[in-house]
N, C-alpha and C positions, 0 to 999 in steps of 0.2 A: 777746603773740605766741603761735600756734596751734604746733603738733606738727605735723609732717606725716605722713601715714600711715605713710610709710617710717619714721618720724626712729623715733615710736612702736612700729613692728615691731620696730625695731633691740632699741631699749631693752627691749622683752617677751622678743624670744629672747635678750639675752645674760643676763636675771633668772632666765629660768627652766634657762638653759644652767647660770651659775652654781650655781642650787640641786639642779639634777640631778646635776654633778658633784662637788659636795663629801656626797654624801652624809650628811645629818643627822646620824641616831643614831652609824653609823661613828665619823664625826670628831669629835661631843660625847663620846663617849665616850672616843676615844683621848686627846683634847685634856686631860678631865679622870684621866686615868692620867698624862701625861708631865707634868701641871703639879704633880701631887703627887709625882714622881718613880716611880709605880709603873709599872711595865712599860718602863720604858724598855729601852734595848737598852745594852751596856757600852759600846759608842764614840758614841752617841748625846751631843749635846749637851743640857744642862739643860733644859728649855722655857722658851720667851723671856717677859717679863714681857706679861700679857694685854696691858693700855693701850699697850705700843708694837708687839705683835702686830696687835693692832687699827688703830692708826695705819697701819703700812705695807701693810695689805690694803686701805686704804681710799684711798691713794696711788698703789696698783697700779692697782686700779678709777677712779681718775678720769682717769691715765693713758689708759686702755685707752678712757675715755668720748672723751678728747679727741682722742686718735689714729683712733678711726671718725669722731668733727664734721668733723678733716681728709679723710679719706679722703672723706668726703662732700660736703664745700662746697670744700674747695679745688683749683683744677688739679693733675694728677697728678706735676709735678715742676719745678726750676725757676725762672725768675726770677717767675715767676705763682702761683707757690705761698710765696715768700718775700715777695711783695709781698701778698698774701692773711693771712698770718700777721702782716706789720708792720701792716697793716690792721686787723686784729682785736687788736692791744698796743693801740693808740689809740681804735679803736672806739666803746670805751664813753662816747668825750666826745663823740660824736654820737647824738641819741638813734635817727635812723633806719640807720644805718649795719648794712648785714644781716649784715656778720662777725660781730658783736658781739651782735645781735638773735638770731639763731641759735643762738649757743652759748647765751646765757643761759637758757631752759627747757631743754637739756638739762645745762646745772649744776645747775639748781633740781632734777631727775628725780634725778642721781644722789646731790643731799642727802637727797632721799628715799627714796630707796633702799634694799632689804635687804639692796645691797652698798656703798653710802655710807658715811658718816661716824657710824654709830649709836654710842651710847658716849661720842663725843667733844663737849668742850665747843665751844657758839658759840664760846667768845672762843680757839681752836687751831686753828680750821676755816681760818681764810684764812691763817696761817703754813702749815697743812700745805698748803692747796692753789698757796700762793708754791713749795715747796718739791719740791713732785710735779711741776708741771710747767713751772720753771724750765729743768730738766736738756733738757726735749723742745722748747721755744721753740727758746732755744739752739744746739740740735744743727740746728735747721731752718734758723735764720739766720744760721750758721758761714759759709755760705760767699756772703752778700749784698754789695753794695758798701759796706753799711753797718757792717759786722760789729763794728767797731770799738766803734761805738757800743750794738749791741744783744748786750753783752759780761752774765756773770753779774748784776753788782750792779744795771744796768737794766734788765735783762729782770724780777729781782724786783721791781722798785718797780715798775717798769709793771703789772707781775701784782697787786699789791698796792691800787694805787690803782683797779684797775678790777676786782676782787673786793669792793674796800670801798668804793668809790661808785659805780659801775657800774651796778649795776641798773633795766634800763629799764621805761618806763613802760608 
């Protein structure tokens, strides 16, 4: 499955949005004072440990990836947007199914990513990614006729089984 020009713009401006805002040296440098504790400020809290600093910037951003796939592929609000989203839980046991076909190269883009999951091992990748956007599923499918059923514990294993077998051909 291709990019489409748009899908591709997207992902260039929020890379280079990203890199432009966090300023490089800036924040290598502050990063490496508040982790050693120098310069901190007296009410400042500790600096949090890298590896789960790292995890939840890379939670935000896929967050942030899944939230424009919606805003792109699905109707803007709705019973067509809930039905869009149960569409895409299931998806991936269809291999043409374009909820599904769609998101998938921009999962792969933002694995690849300089604001992906760098640092972190294969085998955390699909718990963090259960775990990132369980909370955003959920909150979409609150209020479906099914709600019942697309409650925490199966939005994760839905997310789970189509992170880890999912991948289409």
């Amino acid at each position: 499955m291709k990019l489409t020009n748009k899908q591709l713009r997207q992902i260039i401006k929020e890379e280079l949005e990203t890199v432009l805002d966090e300023g490089f040296l800036d924040s290598a440098i502050d990063y490496g004072k508040k982790a050693f504790g120098f310069g901190a400020e007296p009410d400042e809290e500790p600096a949090a440990e890298p590896g789960n600093q790292m995890k939840q910037e890379a939670k935000e951003h896929l967050v942030q990836y899944y939230n424009n796939y919606i805003k792109a592929e699905a109707p803007p609000s709705g019973s067509e947007r809930m039905n869009f989203v149960r569409d895409w839980l299931g998806g991936w046991k269809e291999p043409k199914k374009r909820e599904w076909t769609r998101w998938w190269p921009l999962y792969n883009a933002w694995r690849t990513s300089a604001t992906g999951p760098k640092g972190i091992s294969p085998e955390e990748l699909i718990p963090l990614t259960v775990e990132a956007l369980t909370p955003v599923v959920v909150e979409i499918l609150k209020d479906s006729n099914a709600s019942k059923y697309y409650h925490e514990a199966n939005v994760r294993k839905f997310l789970e089984d189509a992170h880890t077998y999912g991948k289409p051909s």
